[in-house]
N, C-alpha and C positions, 0 to 999 in steps of 0.2 A: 640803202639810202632811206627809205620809207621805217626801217626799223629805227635810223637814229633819229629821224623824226619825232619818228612814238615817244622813242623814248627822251627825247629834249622836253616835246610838248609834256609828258609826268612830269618831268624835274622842274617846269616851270609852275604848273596846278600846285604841285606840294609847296612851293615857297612861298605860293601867294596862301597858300593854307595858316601856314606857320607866321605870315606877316598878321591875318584878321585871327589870331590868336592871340598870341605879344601883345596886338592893340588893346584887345579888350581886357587881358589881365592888367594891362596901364589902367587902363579906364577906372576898371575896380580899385585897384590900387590909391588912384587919384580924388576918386569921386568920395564926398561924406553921404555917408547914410544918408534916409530919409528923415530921417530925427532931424535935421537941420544941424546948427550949429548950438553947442554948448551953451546949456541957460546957467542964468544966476546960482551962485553958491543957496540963498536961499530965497523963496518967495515973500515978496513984498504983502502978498494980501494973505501971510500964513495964517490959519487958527492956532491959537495961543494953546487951547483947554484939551487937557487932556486926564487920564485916570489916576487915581493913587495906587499906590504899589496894592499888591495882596499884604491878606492882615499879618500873613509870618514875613513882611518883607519881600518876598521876591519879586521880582520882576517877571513880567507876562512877556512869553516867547512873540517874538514876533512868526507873523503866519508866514506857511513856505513859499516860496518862488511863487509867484502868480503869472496869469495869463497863459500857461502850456502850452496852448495852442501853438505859441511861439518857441517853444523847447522840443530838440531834439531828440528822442527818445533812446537812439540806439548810436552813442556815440563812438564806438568802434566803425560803425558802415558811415560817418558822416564827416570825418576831419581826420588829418592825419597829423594832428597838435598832439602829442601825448601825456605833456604835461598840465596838469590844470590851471589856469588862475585863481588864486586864492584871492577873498575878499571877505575881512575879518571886522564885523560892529559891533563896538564896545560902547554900554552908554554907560556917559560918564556919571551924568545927572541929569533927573528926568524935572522935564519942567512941572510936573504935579505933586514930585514931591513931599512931602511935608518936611520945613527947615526953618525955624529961627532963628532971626537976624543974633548972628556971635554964635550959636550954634549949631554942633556937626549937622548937619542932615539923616532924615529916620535911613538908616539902614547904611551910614558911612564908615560901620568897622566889616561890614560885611564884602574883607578884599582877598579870601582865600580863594583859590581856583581850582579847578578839576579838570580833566585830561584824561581819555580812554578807549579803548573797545574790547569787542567783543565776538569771538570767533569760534564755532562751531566743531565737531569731530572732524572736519575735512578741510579746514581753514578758512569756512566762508562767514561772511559776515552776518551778523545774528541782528534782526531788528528786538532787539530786548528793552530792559529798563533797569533801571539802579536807582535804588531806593533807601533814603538813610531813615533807618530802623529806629537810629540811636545816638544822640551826644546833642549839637546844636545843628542846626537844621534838619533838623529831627519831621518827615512828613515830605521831603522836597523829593521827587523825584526825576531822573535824568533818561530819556528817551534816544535811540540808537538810532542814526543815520541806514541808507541803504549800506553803505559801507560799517556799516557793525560800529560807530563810535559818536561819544558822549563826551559832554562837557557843558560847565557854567560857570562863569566867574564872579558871583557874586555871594559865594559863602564865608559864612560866621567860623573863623579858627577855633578847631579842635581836633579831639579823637574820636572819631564818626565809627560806626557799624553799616555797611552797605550790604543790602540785600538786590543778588542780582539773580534775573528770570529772563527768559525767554525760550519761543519757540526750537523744541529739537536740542536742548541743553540741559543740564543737571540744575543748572543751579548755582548760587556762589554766596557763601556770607562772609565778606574779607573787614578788616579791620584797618582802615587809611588815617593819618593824621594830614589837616590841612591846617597848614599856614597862613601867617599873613602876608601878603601881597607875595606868594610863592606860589608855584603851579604843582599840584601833585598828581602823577600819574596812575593811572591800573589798568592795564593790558588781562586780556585772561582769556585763556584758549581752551579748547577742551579735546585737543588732537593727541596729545599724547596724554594721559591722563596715569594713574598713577595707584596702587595698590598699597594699603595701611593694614597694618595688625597692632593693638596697644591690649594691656591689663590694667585692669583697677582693682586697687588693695583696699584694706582700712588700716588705720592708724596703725594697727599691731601685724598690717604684714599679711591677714590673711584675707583672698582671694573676694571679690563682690559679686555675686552674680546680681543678673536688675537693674546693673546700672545705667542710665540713659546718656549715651554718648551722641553729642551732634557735633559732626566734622564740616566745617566748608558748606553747612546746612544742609547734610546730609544726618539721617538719624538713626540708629542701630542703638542694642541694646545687648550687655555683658553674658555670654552665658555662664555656663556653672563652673568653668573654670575659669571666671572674671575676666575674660578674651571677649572684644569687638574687633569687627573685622570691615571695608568697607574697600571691597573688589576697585572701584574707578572713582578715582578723587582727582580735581582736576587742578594740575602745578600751579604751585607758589605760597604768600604767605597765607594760610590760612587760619581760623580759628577752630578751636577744639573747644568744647563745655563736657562739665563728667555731671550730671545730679541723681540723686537717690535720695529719697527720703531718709531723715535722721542723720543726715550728712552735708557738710557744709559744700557748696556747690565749688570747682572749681574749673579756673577757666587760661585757656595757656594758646601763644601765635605758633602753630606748627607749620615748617616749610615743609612742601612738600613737592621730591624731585620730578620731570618730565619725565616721563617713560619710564618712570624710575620704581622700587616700592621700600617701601620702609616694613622689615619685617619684625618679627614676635622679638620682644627682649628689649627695643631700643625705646618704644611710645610705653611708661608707665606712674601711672597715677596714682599717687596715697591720698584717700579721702578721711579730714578728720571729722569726727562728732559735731553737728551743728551745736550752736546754740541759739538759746530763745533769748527774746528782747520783747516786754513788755511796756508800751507805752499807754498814757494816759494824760488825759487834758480835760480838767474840769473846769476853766474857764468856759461859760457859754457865753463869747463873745462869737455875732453872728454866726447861730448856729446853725442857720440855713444852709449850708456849705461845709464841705470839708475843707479842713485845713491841710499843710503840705507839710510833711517831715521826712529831709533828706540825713539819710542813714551815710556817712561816708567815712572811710580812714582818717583816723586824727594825722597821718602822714601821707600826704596823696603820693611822695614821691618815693615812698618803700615800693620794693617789689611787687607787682601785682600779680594776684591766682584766685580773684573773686569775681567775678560778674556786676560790679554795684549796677550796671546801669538796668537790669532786669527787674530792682528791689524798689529802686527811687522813679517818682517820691513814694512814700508810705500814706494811705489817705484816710487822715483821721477826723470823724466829725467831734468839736466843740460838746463836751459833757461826758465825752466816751473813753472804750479804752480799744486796742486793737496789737494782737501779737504778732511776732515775727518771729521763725524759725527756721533753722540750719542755716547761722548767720558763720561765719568765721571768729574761732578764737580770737580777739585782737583787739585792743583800744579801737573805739570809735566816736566820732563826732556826731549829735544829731543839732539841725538847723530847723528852727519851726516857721514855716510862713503859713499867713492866713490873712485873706482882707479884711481891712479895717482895725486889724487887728499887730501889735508887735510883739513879739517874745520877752520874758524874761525870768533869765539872761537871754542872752541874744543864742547863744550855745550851751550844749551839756556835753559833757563826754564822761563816759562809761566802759570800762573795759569787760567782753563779752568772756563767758566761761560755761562749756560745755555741762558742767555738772550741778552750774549754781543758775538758776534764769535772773535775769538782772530785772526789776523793775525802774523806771524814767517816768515822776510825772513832771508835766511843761508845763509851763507859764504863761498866758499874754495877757497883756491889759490896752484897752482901746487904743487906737492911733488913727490920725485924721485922714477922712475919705476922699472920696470923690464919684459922687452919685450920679446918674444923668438918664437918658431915657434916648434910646434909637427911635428915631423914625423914621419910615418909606411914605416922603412927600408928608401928608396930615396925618398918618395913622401909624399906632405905635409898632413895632419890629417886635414879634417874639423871636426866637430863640438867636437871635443874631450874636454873632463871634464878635466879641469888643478885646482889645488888646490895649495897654498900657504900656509904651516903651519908651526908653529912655535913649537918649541921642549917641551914648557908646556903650554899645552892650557887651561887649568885652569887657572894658575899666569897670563895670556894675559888677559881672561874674566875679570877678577876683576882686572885687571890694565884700561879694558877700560872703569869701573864701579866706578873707585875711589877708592875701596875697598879694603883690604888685609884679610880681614877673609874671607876665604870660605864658611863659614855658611851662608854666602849672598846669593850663588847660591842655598840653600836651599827654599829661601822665596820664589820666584815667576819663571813661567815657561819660563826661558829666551832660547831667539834663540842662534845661536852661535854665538860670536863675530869677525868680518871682523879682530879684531885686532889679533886674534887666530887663525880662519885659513880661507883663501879668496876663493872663486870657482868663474872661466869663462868658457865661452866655447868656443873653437878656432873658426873664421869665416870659409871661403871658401878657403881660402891661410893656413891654418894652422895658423894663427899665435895670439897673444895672449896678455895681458896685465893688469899687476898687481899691485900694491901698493908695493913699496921695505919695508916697516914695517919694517927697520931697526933700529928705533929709538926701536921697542919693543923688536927684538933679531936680531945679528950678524946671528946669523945661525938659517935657517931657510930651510925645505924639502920641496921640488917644486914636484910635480906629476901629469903625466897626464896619461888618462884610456881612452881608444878608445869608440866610441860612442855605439857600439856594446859590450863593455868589452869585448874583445877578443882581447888585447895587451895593456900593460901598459910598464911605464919606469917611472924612478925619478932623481933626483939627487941634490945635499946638495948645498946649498948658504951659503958660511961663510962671504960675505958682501962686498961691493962694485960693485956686478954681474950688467950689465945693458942691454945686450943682453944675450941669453940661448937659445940652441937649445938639443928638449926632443926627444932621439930616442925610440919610442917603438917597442919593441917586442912580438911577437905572445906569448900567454898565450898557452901552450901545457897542454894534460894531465902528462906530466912528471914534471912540475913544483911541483905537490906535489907528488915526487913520491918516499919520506921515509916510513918507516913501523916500526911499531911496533908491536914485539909478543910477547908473554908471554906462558912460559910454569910452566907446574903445575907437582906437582907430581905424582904418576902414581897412576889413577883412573880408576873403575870400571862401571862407570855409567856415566851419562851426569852429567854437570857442570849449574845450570843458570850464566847467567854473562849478568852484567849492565855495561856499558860502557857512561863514560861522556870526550866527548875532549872539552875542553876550554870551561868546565860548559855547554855545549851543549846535550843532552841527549841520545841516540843511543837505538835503539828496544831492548829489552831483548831478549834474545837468551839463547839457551843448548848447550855446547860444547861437544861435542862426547868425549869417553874414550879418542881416540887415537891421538889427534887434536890437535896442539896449539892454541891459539888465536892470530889471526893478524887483526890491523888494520890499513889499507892503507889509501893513499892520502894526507898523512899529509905532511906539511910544513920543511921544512930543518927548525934544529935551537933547543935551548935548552929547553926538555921538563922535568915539575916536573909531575912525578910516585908516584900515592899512589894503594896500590892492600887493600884493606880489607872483613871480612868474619863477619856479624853481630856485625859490628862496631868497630872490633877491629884488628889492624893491622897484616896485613898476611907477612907485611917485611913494614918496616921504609919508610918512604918516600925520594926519592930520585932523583939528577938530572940526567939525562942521555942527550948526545952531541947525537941527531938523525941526520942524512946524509942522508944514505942510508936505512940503515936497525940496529934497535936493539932489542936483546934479551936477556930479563931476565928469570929467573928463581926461584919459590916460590914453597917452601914445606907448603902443604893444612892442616888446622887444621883438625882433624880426622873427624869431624860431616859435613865438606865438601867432602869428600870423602864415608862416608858410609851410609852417611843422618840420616834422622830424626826420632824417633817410628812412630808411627799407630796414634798413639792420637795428638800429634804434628801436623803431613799433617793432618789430620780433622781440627784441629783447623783454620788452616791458607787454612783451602777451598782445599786440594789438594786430 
């Protein structure tokens, strides 16, 4: 009798257990955060002022997640959510800007994107960088998440040359085309990795040794039975270069398979006789400066096997002459730019021969400037970076190429074009001098960026301008000093959340129960908002006017908030 006592009195303690349980998962359930309720789309007292782009255009990352304090560190031990929320900020147009009423906005053809990672001999994620070496945005480079992956969406279309690094990796120089308003991918691993043998001939078949071969930015060199060999190259498309003196350079995309190897007899190279190309420019119109001579295929859309982006430009000063050698047999176009200064003709072309050197002299006669002097506050800027760009620097490249299909900039890795957007650097006086490129647009955005980047300024040329003076101001940390948060519905556990600003990719992180998500440093100006939960939208995409500070608010699909079974986290490692 005393034992079924016992044991009624258990049965009774455990139910009242499981009653003040239930209650207070309601509680949590019901109750909003401490944040209170959802504020305004934007603030009423926002600050308006914010930074101009950098001078090539890009946009400044916004800083990562703030506050830690608040983020979970170890979110395997803190939630059993295993999928993340993604929350993705695109701006659309930064309110600093610089844009002319009727006119595109500086840096509005700039709609190609990138997409990537980067993963190590064991599959783990590699904090590396990607770096474009070569074509148009040429100097940008892209920094790898915890999770080994890269991206930006605000690049200039073309055939780029990326140079990738990082810790505990070989290395990678791949060759990507981006598009316009298309996202282009690069994945690249270095877990199974991949064994090459090729030979290099000359023209009549026999054997090189000496010759310098770089794979995938890896570099070896022919022995005497004109054989390079390069034991672990890591899959996919890669680039191959052959150079040797007295030999025209040549350059080819070799796949190369996973675990795979491409042995002796299938990789072989015939290199023909360079030739020389002598130029000369006895105009001395401003000869302070070199002038620019891009050397390229009178046919950009014939088969490529040269390197031009290594050659161009060619920098010749105003009175002089300057050779070039072990150029490829073939018709060639030269294009002369110089400030202040225009060609005539506007082109030459010349067809190159091994046995005969071709001499080019060029032509310019003055064309209208635009002088002006940087200053930081009263006193003048030396060496400060000024840029001259025109409002579609795509439609300028293929205007100074002859061309109207864009598909052009796809063929070969071209530099930018002087016609599209110019750079000097102030002397000792501040002061400066450009090519007015009126003939290519009325309006055109003049910038300059202190040598230190730590103060910039700009401002709009609508045409006739022929003195300009550029006042910069100090770059603060308050320049980017919008925010963006996000609140969720009311959870029980930690959140993972991925974070991409302007396709850039930010650490993954757990958001505590009680926590909004903010993140700082971002740029005044219009940003598109997508939130989603395993690929499918957590609320529509939308624009939001950031200033100062905005906050949205999203109700979590339920498998965000109470997670995933037991068999689920096994699956996916957790």
């Amino acid at each position: 009798m005393a034992t079924n006592a016992r044991r009624n009195l258990l049965l009774a303690l455990v139910a009242c257990l499981g009653l003040v349980l239930a209650g207070g998962a309601f509680w949590l359930l019901s109750t909003p955060p401490d944040a209170g309720a959802a504020r305004p789309l934007a603030n009423p007292d926002a600050r308006a002022g914010a930074p101009l782009e950098t001078e090539s255009g890009e946009r400044r990352e916004a800083t990562p997640l703030v506050d830690e304090s608040d983020l979970l560190a170890t979110p395997e031990a803190s939630t059993t959510v295993v999928y993340p929320l993604r929350v993705e900020l695109e701006l659309v147009r930064a309110t600093s800007e610089l844009q002319a009423e009727g006119a595109p906005r500086r840096g509005s053809s700039a709609t190609a994107r990138i997409k990537g990672s980067i993963m190590d001999s064991n599959g783990q994620p590699v904090r590396g960088q990607v770096e474009v070496r070569a074509g148009p945005n040429a100097g940008r480079v892209f920094y790898c998440d915890g999770k080994g992956q890269f991206g930006a969406n605000d690049l200039y279309p073309g055939r780029v040359l990326l140079d990738v690094t990082g810790p505990g990796i070989l290395g990678s120089l791949r060759e990507v085309v981006l598009r316009q308003e298309r996202e282009t991918l690069l994945h690249i691993g270095y877990g199974r990795p991949a064994s090459v043998i090729g030979e290099v001939y000359d023209a009549e078949g026999n054997l090189l040794e000496g010759a310098k071969v770089t794979l995938d930015g890896l570099v070896a060199q022919t022995d005497e039975q004109g054989t390079f060999s390069f034991p672990y190259v890591a899959a996919g498309e890669t680039t191959l270069f052959v150079e040797k003196e007295g030999f025209a350079s040549t350059f080819q995309v070799v796949p190369v398979p996973a675990g795979g190897a491409i042995e002796k007899g299938r990789l072989k190279f015939r290199l023909q006789r360079g030739a020389r190309l002598v130029i000369s420019l006895n105009d001395r119109v401003n000869s302070g400066v070199p002038a620019q001579v891009f050397v390229l295929p009178s046919s950009l859309s014939a088969q490529r096997s040269y390197p031009w982006f290594k050659l161009n430009p060619v920098q010749i000063y105003p009175g002089g002459t300057v050779t070039v050698d072990d150029l490829p047999p073939q018709r060639v176009t030269l294009r002369l730019y110089h400030a202040g200064a225009i060609a005539k003709p506007a082109q030459r072309e010349v067809t190159l021969d091994p046995g005969a050197p071709q001499t080019v002299e060029l032509a310019m006669e003055p064309a209208p400037v635009v002088v002006g002097i940087v200053k930081l506050g009263d006193r003048p800027a030396a060496n400060a970076e000024v840029s001259l760009e025109v409002p579609d620097r795509v439609a300028a490249t293929l205007t100074g190429l002859g061309e109207s299909n864009f598909l052009l900039l796809e063929s070969e890795v071209l530099p930018d074009s002087p016609l599209a957007v110019q750079r000097v650097t102030t002397n000792a006086s501040g002061e400066f001098q450009l090519s007015a490129n009126e003939s290519v647009s009325k309006v055109r955005y003049l910038v300059a960026r202190s040598a230190d980047g730590k103060a910039q300024g700009g401002v709009v040329l609508r045409g006739g301008e022929e003195k300009v003076e550029i006042v910069m101001q100090p770059i603060s940390a308050s320049d980017g000093a919008a925010e963006f948060v996000l609140q969720t519905s009311p959870r029980f556990q930690g959140l993972p959340v991925e974070v991409t600003v302007d396709g850039t990719p930010r650490d993954r992180v757990v958001l505590p129960p009680e926590r909004d998500l903010h993140v700082e440093g971002l740029v005044a100006g219009e940003w598109r908002v997508r939130v989603t939960w395993q690929g499918g939208n957590v609320m529509e995409p939308q624009l939001v006017d950031l200033r100062a500070e905005v906050t949205l608010s999203v109700k979590l699909p339920e498998g965000a908030v109470i997670g995933q079974d037991d068999e689920t986290r096994r699956r996916a490692g957790k």
